[in-house]
Residue frames as a rotation matrix with the C-alpha (Angstrom) as fourth column:
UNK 1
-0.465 -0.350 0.813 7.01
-0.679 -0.448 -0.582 9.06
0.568 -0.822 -0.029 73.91
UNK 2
-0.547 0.251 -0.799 6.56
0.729 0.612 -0.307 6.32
0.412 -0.750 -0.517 77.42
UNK 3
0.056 0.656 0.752 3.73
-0.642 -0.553 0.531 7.86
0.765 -0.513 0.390 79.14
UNK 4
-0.822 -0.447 -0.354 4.32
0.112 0.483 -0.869 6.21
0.559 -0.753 -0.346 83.23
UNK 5
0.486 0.874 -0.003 1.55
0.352 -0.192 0.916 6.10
0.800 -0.446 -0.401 85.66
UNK 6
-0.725 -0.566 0.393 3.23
-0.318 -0.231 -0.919 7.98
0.611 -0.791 -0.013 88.72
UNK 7
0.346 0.531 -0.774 2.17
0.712 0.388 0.585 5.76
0.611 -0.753 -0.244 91.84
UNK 8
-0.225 -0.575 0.787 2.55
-0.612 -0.545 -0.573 8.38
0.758 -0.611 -0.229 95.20
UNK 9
-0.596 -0.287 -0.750 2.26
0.204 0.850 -0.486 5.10
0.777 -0.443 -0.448 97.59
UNK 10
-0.254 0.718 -0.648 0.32
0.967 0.195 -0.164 6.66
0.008 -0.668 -0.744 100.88
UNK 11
-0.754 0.125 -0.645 0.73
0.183 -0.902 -0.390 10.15
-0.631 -0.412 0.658 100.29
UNK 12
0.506 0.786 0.356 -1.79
0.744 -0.188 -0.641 12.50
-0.437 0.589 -0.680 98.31
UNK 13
-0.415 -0.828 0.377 -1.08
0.885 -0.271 0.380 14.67
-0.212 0.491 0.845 95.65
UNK 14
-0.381 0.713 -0.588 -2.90
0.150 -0.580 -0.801 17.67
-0.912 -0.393 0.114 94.92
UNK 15
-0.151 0.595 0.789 -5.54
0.952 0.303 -0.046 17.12
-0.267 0.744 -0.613 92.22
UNK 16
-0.468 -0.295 0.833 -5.69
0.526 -0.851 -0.006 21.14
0.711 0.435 0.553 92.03
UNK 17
-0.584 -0.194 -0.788 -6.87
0.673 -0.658 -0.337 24.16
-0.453 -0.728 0.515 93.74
UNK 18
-0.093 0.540 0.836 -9.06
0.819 -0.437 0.373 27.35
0.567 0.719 -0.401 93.94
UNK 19
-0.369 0.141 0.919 -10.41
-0.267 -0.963 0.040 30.07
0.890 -0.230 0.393 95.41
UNK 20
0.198 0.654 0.730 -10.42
-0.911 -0.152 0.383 29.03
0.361 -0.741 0.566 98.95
UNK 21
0.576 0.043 0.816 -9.73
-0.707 0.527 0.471 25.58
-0.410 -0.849 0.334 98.61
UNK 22
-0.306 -0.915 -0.261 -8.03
-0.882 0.169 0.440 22.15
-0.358 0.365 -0.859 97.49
UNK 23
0.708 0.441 -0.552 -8.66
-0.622 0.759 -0.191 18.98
0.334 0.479 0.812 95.86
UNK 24
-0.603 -0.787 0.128 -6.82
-0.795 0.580 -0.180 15.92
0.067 -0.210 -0.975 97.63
UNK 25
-0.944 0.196 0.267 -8.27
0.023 0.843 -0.538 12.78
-0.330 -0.502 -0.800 97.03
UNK 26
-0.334 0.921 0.198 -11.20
0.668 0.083 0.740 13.52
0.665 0.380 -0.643 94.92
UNK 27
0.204 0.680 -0.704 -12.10
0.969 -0.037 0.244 15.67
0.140 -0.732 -0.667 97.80
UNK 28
0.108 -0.374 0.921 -12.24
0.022 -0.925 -0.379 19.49
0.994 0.061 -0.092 97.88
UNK 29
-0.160 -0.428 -0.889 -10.36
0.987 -0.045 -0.156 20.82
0.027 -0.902 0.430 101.28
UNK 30
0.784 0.287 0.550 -11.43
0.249 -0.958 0.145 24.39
0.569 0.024 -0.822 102.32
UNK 31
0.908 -0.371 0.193 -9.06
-0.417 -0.766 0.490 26.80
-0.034 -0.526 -0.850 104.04
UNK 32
0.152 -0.976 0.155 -5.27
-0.963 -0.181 -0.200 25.73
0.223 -0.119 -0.967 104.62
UNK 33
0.998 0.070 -0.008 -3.75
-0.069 0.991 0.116 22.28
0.016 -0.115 0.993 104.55
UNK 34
-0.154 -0.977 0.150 -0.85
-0.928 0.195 0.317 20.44
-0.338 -0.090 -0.937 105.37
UNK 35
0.941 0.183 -0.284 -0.05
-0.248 0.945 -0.212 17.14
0.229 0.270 0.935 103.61
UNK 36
0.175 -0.839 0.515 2.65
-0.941 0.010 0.337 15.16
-0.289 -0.544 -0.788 104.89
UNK 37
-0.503 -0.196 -0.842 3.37
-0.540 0.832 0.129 10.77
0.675 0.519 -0.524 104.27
UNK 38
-0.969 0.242 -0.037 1.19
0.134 0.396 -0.908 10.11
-0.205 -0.886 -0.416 106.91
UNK 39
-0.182 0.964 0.193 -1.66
0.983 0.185 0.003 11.60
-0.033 0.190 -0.981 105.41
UNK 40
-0.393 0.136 0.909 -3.72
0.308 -0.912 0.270 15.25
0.866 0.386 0.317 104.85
UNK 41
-0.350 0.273 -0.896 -4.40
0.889 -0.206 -0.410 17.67
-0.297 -0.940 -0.171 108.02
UNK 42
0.839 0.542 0.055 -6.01
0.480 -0.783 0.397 20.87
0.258 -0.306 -0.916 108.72
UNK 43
-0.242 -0.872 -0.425 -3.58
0.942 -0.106 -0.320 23.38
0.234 -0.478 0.847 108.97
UNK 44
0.528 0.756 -0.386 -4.26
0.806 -0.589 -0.051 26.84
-0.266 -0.284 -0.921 110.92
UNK 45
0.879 0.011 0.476 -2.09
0.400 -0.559 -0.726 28.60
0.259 0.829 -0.496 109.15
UNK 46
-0.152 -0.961 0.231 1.25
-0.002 -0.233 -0.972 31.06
0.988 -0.148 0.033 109.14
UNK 47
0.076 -0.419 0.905 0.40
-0.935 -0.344 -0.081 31.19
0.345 -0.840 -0.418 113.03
UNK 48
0.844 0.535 0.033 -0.03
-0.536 0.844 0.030 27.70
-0.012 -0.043 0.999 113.27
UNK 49
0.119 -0.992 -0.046 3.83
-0.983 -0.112 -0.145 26.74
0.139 0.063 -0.988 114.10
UNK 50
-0.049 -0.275 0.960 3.29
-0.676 0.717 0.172 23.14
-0.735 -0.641 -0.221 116.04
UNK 51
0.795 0.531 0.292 1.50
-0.108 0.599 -0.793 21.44
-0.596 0.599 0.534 113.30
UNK 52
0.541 -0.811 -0.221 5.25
-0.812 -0.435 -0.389 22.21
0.219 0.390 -0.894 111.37
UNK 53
-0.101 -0.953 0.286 7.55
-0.993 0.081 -0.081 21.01
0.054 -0.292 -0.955 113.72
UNK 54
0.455 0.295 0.840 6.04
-0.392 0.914 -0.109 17.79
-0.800 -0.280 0.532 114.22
UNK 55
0.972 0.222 -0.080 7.51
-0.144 0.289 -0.946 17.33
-0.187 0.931 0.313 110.89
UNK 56
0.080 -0.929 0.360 11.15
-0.980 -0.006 0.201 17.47
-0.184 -0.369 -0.911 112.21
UNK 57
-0.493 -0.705 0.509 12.66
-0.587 0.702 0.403 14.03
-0.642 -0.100 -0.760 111.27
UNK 58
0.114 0.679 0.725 9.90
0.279 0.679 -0.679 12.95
-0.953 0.280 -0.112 109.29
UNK 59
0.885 0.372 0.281 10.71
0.422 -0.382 -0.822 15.18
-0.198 0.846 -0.495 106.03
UNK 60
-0.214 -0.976 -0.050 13.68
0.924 -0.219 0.314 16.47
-0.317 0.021 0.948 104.20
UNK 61
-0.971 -0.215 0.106 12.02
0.236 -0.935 0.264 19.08
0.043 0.281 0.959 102.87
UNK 62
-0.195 0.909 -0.367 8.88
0.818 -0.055 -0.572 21.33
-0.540 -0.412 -0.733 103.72
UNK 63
-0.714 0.177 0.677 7.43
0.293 -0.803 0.519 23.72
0.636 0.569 0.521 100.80
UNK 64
-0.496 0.593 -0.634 4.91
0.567 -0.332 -0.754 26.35
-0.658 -0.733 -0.172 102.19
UNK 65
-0.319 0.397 0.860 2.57
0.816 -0.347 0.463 27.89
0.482 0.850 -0.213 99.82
UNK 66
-0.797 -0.192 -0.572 2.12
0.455 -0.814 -0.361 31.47
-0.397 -0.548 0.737 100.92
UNK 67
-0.208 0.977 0.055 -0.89
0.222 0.102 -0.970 31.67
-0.953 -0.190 -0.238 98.99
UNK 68
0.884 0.193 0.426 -1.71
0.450 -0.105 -0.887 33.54
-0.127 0.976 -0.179 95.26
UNK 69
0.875 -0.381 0.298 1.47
-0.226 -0.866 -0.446 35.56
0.428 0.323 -0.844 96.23
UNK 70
-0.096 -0.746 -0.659 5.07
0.540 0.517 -0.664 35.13
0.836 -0.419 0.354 97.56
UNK 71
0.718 -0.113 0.687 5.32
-0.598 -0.605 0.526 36.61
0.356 -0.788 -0.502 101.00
UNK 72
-0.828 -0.560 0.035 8.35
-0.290 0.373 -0.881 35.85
0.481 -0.739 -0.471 103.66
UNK 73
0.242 0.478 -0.845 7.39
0.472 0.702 0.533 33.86
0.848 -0.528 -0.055 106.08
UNK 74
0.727 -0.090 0.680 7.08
-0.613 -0.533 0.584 35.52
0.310 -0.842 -0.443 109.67
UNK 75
-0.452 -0.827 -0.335 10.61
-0.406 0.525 -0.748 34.86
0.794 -0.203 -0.573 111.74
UNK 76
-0.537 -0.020 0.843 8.24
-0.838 0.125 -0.531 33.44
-0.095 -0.992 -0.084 114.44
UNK 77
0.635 0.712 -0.301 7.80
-0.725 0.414 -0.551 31.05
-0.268 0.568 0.779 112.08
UNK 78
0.523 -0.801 -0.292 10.60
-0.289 0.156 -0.945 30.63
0.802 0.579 -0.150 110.02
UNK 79
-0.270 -0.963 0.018 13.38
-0.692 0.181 -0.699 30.47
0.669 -0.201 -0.715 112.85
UNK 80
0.257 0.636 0.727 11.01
-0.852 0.505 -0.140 27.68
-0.456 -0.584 0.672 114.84
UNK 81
0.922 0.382 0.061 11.24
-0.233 0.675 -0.700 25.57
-0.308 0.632 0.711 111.88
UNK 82
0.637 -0.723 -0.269 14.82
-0.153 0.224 -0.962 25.78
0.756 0.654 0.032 110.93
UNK 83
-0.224 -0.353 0.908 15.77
-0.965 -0.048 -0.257 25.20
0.134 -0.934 -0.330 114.55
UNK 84
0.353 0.546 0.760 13.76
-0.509 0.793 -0.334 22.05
-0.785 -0.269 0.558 114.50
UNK 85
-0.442 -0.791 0.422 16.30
-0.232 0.555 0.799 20.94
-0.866 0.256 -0.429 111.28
UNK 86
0.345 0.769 0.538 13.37
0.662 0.207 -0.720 21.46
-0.665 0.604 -0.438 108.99
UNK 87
-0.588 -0.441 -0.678 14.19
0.292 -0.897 0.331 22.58
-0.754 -0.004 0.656 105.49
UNK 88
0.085 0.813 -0.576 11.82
0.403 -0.557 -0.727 25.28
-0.911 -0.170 -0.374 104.28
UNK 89
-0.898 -0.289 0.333 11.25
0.432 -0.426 0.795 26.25
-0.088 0.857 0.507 100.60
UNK 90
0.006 0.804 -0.594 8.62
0.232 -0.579 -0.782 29.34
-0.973 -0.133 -0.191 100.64
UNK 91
-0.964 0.240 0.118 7.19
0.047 -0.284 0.958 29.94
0.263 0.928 0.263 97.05
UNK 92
-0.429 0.899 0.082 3.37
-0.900 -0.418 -0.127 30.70
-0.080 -0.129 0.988 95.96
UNK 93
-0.175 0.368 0.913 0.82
-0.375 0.833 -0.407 27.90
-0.910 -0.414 -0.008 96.53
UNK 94
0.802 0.383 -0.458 0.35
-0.550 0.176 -0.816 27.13
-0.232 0.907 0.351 92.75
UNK 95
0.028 -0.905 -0.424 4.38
-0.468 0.363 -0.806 26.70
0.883 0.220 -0.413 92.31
UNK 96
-0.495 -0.400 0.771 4.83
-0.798 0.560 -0.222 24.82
-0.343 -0.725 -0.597 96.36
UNK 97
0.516 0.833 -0.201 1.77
-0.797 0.380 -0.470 22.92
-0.315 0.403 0.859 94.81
UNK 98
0.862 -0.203 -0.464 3.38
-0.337 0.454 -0.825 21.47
0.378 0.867 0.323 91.79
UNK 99
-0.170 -0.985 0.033 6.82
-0.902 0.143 -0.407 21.26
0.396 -0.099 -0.913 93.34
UNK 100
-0.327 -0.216 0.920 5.90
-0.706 0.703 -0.086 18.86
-0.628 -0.678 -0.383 96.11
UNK 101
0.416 0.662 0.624 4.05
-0.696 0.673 -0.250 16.91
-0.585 -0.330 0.741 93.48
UNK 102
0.665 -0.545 -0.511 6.77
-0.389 0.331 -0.859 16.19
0.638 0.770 0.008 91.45
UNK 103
-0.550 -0.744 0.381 9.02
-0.735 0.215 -0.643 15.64
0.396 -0.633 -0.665 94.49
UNK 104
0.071 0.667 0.742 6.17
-0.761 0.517 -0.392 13.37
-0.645 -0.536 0.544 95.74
UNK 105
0.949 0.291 -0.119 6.11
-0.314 0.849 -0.426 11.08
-0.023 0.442 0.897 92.79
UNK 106
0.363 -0.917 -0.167 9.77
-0.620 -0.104 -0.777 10.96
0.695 0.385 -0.607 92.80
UNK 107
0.447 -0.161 -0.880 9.46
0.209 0.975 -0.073 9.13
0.870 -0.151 0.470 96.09
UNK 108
-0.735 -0.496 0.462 11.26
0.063 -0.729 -0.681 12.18
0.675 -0.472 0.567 98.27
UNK 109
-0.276 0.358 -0.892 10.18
0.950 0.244 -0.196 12.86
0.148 -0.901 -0.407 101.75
UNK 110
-0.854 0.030 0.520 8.10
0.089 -0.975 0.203 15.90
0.513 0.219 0.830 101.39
UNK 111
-0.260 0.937 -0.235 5.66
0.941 0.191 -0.281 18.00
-0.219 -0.294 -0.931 102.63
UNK 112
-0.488 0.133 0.863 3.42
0.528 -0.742 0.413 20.58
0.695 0.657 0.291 101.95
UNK 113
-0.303 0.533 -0.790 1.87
0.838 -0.246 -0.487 23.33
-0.454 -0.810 -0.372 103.83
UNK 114
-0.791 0.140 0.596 -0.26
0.215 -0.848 0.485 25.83
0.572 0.512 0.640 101.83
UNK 115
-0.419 0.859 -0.295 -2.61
0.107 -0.276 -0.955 28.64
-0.901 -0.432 0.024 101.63
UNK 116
0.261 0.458 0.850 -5.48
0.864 0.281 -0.417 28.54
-0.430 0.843 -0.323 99.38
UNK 117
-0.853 -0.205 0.480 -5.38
0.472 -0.697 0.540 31.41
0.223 0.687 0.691 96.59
């Protein structure tokens, strides 16, 4: 078997995750995050709608991690975001995790917005 190095060019991938927080960059991130191709923010969570939309033309797709569990996403969330042409794949933060980073090495315009576990 070809073992590749996967290059992810400016973005970050997530290196992994606990109780509370993330790993991006060698660095552990406490509380909620948004990574994007620009780089890693603070995010203030499900009320936390602007920090989203800004993502409107910049991403084809936006995974939310919802945290150790699925949960819907509030519609004063949700219908913000899909108004703004953003589309929205809610799963738990372990599985939005992985996804984006496979969609990330792949080269796809993604982001991520999770909560820790």
């Amino acid at each position: 078997m070809r073992l590749n190095e996967i290059e992810f060019s400016d973005a970050q991938p997530v290196e992994g995750y606990g109780p509370g927080f993330f790993r991006v960059g060698g660095e552990p991130m406490q509380g909620p995050l948004c990574l994007t191709p620009q780089g890693t923010m603070a995010w203030g969570g499900l009320s936390d709608r602007d920090t989203l939309i800004a993502l409107a033309g910049q991403v084809d797709v936006l995974f939310v991690g919802t945290g150790s569990e699925m949960a819907l996403l509030p519609q004063s969330l949700q219908d913000p975001l899909e108004d703004a042409g953003l589309g929205i794949e809610v799963m738990n933060s372990p599985a939005a995790c992985r996804t984006y980073n496979v969609l990330l090495s792949e080269g796809r315009r993604v982001a991520l917005a999770a909560l820790p576990v």
